[in-house]
C-alpha positions, 0 to 999 in steps of 0.5 A, spaced: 340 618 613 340 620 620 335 623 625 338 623 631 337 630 634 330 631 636 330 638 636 331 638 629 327 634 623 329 630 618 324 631 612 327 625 607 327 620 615 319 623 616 317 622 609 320 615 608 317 613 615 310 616 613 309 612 607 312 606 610 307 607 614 302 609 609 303 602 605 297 599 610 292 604 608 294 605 601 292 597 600 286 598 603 282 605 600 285 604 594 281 598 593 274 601 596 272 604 589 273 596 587 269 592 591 263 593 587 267 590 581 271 585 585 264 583 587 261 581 581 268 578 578 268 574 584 261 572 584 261 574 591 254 573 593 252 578 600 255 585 602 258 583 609 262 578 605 265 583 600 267 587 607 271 581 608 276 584 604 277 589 608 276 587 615 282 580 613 287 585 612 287 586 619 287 581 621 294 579 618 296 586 620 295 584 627 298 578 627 305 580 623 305 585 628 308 579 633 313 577 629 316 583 626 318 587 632 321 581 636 325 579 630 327 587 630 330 587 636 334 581 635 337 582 628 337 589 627 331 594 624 333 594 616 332 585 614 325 584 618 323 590 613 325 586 607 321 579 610 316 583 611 316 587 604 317 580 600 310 577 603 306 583 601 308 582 595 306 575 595 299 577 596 299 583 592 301 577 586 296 572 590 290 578 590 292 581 582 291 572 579 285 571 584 279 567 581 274 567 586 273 570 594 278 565 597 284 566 594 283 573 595 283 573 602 289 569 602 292 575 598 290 581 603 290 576 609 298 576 606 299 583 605 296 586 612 302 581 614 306 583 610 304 590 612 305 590 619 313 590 618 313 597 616 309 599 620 312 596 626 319 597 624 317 605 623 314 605 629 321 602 633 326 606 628 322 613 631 322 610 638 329 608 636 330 616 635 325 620 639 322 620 647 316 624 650 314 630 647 319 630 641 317 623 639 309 625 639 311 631 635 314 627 630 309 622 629 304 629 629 308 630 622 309 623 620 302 622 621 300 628 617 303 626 611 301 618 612 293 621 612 295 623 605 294 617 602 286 616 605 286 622 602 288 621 595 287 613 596 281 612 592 282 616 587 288 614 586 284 607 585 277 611 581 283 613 576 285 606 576 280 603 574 278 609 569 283 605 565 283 598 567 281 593 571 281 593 578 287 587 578 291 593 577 290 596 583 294 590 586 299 592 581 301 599 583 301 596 591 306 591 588 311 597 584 310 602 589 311 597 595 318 595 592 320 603 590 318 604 598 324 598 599 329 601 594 329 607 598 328 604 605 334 600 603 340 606 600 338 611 604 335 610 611 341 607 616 340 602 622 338 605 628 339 599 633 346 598 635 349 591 635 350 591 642 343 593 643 339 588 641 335 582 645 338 575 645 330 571 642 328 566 647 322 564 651 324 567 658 325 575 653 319 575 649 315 572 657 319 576 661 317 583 656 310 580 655 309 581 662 312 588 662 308 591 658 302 588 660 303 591 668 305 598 665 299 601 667 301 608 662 302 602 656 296 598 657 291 603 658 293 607 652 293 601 648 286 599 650 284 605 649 287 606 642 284 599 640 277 601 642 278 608 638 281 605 632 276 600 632 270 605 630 276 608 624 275 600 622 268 600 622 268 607 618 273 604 613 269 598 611 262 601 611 265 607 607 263 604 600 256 602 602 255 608 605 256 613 601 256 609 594 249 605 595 246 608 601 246 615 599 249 614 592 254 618 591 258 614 585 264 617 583 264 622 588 265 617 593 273 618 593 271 625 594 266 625 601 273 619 604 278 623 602 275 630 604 273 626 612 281 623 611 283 630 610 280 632 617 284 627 621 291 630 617 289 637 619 289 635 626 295 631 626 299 636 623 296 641 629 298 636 634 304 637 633 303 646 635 298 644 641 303 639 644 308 645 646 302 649 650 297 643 653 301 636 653 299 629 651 294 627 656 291 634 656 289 633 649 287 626 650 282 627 654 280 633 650 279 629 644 275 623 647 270 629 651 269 632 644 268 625 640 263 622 646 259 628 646 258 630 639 257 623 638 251 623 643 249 629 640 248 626 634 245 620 637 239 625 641 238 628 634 236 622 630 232 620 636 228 626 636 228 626 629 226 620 627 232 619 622 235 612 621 238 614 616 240 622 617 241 627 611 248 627 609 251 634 610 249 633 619 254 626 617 259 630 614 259 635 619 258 630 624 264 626 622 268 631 621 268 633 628 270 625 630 276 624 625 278 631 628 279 628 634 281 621 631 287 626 629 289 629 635 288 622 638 293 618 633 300 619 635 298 621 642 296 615 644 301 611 641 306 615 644 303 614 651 303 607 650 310 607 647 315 611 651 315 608 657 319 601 653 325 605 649 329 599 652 324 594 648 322 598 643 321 594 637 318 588 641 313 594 645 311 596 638 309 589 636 305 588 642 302 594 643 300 594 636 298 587 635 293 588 642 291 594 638 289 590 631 285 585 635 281 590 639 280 594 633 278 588 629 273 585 634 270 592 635 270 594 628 267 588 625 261 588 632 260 595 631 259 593 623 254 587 624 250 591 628 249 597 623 245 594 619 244 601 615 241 604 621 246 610 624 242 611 630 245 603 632 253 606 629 252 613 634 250 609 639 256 604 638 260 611 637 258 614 643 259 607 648 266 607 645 269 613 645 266 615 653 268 608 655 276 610 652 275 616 656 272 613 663 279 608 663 283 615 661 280 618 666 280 613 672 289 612 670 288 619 672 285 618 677 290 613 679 296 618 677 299 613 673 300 618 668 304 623 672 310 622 667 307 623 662 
C-alpha cells in the first residue's frame, strides 16, 4: 500500500494511520467506565489517585515518543512499530493481571510507551508522503476517523463490562493492537529509503535537537499545541467524575463523551474543506479567538451567576464550542510544527511530540488539581491558556516567522 500522490488519497493508507493513531486514545477512554470498578478492586483510596490511571499513560507516551522517531529515521519506519507494538502488549498483559494500583501503573505507564511508536511512526510516514496544505488536509481525515474512537471508546468499554469484568477491557486493547500490527505489517510499505536514513550518533540527535528548538515555525506551534492538549487532558481525566458523580449521569456518561468527541470529528473533517479557502495560520488564529472568548464568556456567566457548578446543557454547549475549535487546531498545529523537518521527520516527530506530552501533561495535571469540582477555577484555567496560545501565535506573526506557512 502506497500513498505517493498527495492529490489523491489512499483510503486503506488513511484508515490504517488512523487506528494506528487511535490505539492511544482507545487505551484511555475505553477504560474511563471502569475507574470506578478498577477503584474498588484495587483498593484504591482517593479520587485523584484513581486519575493516576489516566494521567500515567501520558507520561509513557511523552516518553516513547523520544525513542521511536530517532530509531525510525536510522532503520527504517516499519521494526520501530513492532518494538513499540510488543511493549504495548506487555502492558496490557501487566494491566489485565494487576492486583493492586502499583502494578497497574506500571502496565499503562507501558502501554503509553508502547503507544507512542505508532503514534510517531504515522505521524513520520505521513510526513514521509505529504508537505504544507496536503499534509494538514490529510491529518484533516486522519483525524476524523482517529475521533471515532473517543466517540465510540467508552461504550465500547460500558458494553464490555455489560458481559465481564473490567480486565477485559485490557483484553480487547491487547487483540486489537495485534490485528493493527498484522495489518501494518502486510499492507503498508516502507516510506524511508535506505539511502535516506540518518546514521544515530550524539552529534545527529544534538545537532537535530537544536535545530528544532531554534525553528521558531516549530516551536512555537509545538508549545502552543502542548498548552492546548493540556486542557484536552484535563478534560479526559476529569471526564468520569464530571459527569458520573457530579452530575450523575451513570450509564449514559459514554453517551455526553462521545457526543463532545464527536464535535472535535466534525471540525476535523471540515478542516480539510477550510484549508482550500483560509489556510493554516487563518484557522489557527480563528480557533484560539473563539476558544479564549468563549471560555471568558462562560467564566463571566458563573461569575454573575453564582454557579460553581453550572447546569449541564450551558457545559454541554459551552464545550461543544471548545472541542470544535480543539478540532480545527489538531492537524493544524501539527503541521505547522512538522513541515519545516521533512528531512528529519521521524526524529522532529518524536521531539515535537514528546515536548507536546509533558507540556500537555504538566498543564493537564495543574489544571486537574486546582479544579477541585469548582468550573469557575476550570474556565479560568481554560481561558488563561487558550489566550495565552493565542498571544504566542500572534507575536510569531507579528515576527513574520510564518510567512511560509
Amino acid at each position: 500500500m502506497s500513498s505517493t500522490s498527495p492529490k489523491k488519497l489512499n483510503v486503506e493508507f488513511v484508515l490504517l494511520m488512523a487506528f494506528m493513531t487511535s490505539i492511544m486514545a482507545l487505551g484511555i477512554d475505553a477504560v474511563l467506565p471502569a475507574l470506578s470498578f478498577i477503584e474498588d478492586d484495587l483498593n484504591i483510596d482517593s479520587v485523584v489517585k484513581v486519575q493516576y490511571i489516566v494521567s500515567v499513560i501520558f507520561m509513557g507516551f511523552g516518553l516513547g515518543q523520544l525513542f521511536y522517531g530517532p530509531l525510525s529515521d536510522a532503520i527504517g519506519r516499519k521494526k520501530p512499530v513492532y518494538m513499540g507494538g510488543l511493549v504495548f502488549l506487555i502492558g496490557c498483559a501487566i494491566s489485565y493481571l494487576s492486583t493492586n494500583l502499583e502494578v497497574m501503573l506500571v502496565g499503562r505507564f507501558l502501554q503509553g510507551l508502547g503507544a507512542a511508536s505508532f503514534r510517531i511512526i504515522s505521524m513520520a510516514i505521513i510526513r514521509d508522503e505529504y508537505s504544507g496544505v496536503a499534509m494538514a488536509k490529510t491529518l484533516s481525515i486522519v483525524m476524523t476517523v482517529f475521533i471515532l474512537v473517543p466517540v465510540l471508546a467508552p461504550t465500547i468499554g460500558q458494553f464490555i463490562l455489560f458481559f465481564g469484568p473490567w480486565r477485559y477491557i485490557f483484553l480487547m486493547l491487547f487483540i486489537l493492537s495485534i490485528l493493527i500490527m498484522i495489518w501494518f505489517s502486510l499492507r503498508q510499505t516502507e516510506t524511508l529509503p535506505i539511502e535516506n536514513r540518518k546514521r544515530l550518533s550524539a552529534k545527529f540527535f544534538i545537532s537535530a535537537t537544536i535545530e528544532i528548538f531554534l525553528n521558531p515555525i516549530s516551536f512555537s506551534a509545538t508549545f502552543v499545541s502542548g498548552l492546548i492538549f493540556g486542557v484536552m487532558i484535563t478534560y479526559i481525566s476529569s471526564a468520569q467524575h464530571i459527569f458520573q458523580d457530579i452530575y450523575e449521569l451513570g450509564e449514559k456518561f459514554p453517551l455526553f463523551f462521545g457526543s463532545l468527541a464527536f464535535t472535535i470529528g466534525v471540525a476535523s473533517l471540515l478542516n480539510s474543506k477550510l484549508l482550500n479557502y483560509f489556510g493554516i495560520l487563518r484557522l489557527i488564529k480563528f480557533s484560539l479567538i473563539i476558544m479564549s472568548s468563549s471560555s471568558l464568556i462562560f467564566l463571566v456567566y458563573l461569575n454573575l451567576a453564582g454557579y460553581q457548578v453550572p447546569p449541564l446543557s450551558v457545559l454541554m454547549i459551552y464545550l461543544g464550542v471548545f472541542f470544535f475549535c480543539l478540532g480545527l487546531l489538531f492537524g493544524n498545529l501539527n503541521t505547522l510544527a512538522l513541515n519545516p523537518m521533512g528531512h528529519i521527520a521521524g526524529f522532529a516527530a518524536s521531539i515535537i511530540g514528546s515536548v507536546q506530552s509533558f507540556v500537555s501533561v504538566a498543564v493537564g495535571i495543574l489544571v486537574s488539581t486546582l479544579f477541585q469540582d469548582n468550573f469557575m477555577t476550570l474556565a479560568l484555567c481554560f481561558t488563561i491558556v487558550s489566550g495565552l496560545s493565542f498571544l504566542i501565535i500572534k507575536v510569531g506573526e507579528f515576527k513574520n516567522i510564518y510567512s511560509e506557512a
